[in-house]
N, C-alpha and C positions, 0 to 999 in steps of 0.2 A: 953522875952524881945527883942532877936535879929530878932523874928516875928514882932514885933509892930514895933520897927525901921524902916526895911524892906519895911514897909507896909505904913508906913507914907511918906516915900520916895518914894515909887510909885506913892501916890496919887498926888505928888505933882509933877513929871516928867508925865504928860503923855502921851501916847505912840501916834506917830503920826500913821492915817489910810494910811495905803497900802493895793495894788489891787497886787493878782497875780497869773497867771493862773495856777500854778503849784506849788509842795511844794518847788520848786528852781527858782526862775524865772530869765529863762537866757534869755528870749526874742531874742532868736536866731533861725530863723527858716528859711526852703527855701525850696521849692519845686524838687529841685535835686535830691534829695535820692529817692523820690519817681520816679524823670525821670529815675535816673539809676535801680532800681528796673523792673519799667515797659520794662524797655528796654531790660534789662536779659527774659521777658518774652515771650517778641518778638524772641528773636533769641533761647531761647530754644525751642519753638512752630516750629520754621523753622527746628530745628538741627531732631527733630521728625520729621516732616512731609517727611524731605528728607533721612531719617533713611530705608535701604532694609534690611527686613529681609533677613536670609539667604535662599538656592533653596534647598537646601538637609537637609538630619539629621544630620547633623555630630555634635555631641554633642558639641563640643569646638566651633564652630562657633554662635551655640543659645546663648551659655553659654556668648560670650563676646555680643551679640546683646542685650540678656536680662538684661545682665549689665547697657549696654550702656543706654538704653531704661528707666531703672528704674531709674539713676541716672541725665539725662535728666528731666524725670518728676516729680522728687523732686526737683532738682534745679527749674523748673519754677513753682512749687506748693511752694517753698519758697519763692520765689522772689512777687509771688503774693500775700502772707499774707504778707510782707515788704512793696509794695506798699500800701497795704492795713490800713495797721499801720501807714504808713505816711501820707497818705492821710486823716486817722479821725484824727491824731495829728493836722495838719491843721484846719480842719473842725474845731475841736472841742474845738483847742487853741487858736489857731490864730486869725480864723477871728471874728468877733464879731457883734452883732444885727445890728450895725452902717452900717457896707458893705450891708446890704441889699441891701438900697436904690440904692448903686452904682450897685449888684448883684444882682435882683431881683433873678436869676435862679440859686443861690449858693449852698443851699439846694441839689435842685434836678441837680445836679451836681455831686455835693459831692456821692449823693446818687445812682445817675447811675454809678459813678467812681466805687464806692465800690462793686456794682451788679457786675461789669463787672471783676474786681478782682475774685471772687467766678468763675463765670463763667468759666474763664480762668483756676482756678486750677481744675473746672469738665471735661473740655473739653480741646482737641486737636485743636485749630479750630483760624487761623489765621485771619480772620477779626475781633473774640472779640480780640486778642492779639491786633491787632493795631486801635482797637476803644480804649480800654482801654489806650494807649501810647496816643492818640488824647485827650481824657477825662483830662489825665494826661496836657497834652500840656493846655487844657481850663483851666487849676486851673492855671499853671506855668504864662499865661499873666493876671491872675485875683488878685492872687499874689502882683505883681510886680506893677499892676497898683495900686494895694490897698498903696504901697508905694509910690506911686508917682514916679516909672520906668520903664521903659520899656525894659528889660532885653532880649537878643532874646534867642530866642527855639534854644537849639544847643543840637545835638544828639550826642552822642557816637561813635554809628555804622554807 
């Protein structure tokens, strides 16, 4: 009985359609996390490349280098799947068919952004770090324009 009720009541409320990209939809989004991300990946890329090993054996000098060295390239092998996260959260939430037109090259954007992610956690190699931060920069004005703002690129470091 307290099914039929129930049910007679639904039919007769019903449920208005909603769109929403997520099972929460906070519509809150920004290209930041992903600048500070890339930006982490930039300066642990440099904190390596200016990284001396040590000249002798002396076992406590490796020992603090190999420290250094490996907690260096998981901070920037993190920092690059966090870019990387953010940047398909965008992709994939945010923008929508409609930007096209305004983005024709959104897509492969997105798509070199993300290549360039990978790359950066395979490699040692400061030009992907700061193509990738550039990549990062082309979404943050693509963004913002999609809102109708123009927000400027402010760095960190």
């Amino acid at each position: 009985m307290l099914r039929s009720v129930l049910s007679s009541i639904i039919k007769r409320l019903p449920a208005q359609n909603v769109l929403a990209h997520c099972d929460g939809p906070c519509g809150v989004y920004d290209p930041a996390s992903a600048r500070v991300a890339a930006e982490a990946v930039v300066s642990m890329t440099k904190k390596l490349l200016d990284l001396t090993p040590p000249s002798g054996n002396n076992p406590a000098e490796w020992a603090t280098y190999n420290n250094t060295f490996s907690r260096y390239v998981s901070i920037k092998e993190e920092q690059a799947q966090e870019t990387k996260k953010e940047l398909l959260i965008l992709w994939t939430d945010y923008f929508k068919p409609e930007h096209l037109s305004t983005f024709p090259d959104l897509h492969e954007t997105f798509w070199k952004a993300s290549k360039l992610c990978s790359a950066c956690k395979v490699n040692i190699d400061k030009s992907k770090a700061d193509d990738l931060l550039a990549s990062v920069e082309k979404v943050h004005h693509m963004f913002w324009k999609s809102k109708g703002r123009s927000d400027a690129w402010i760095t960190a470091s």
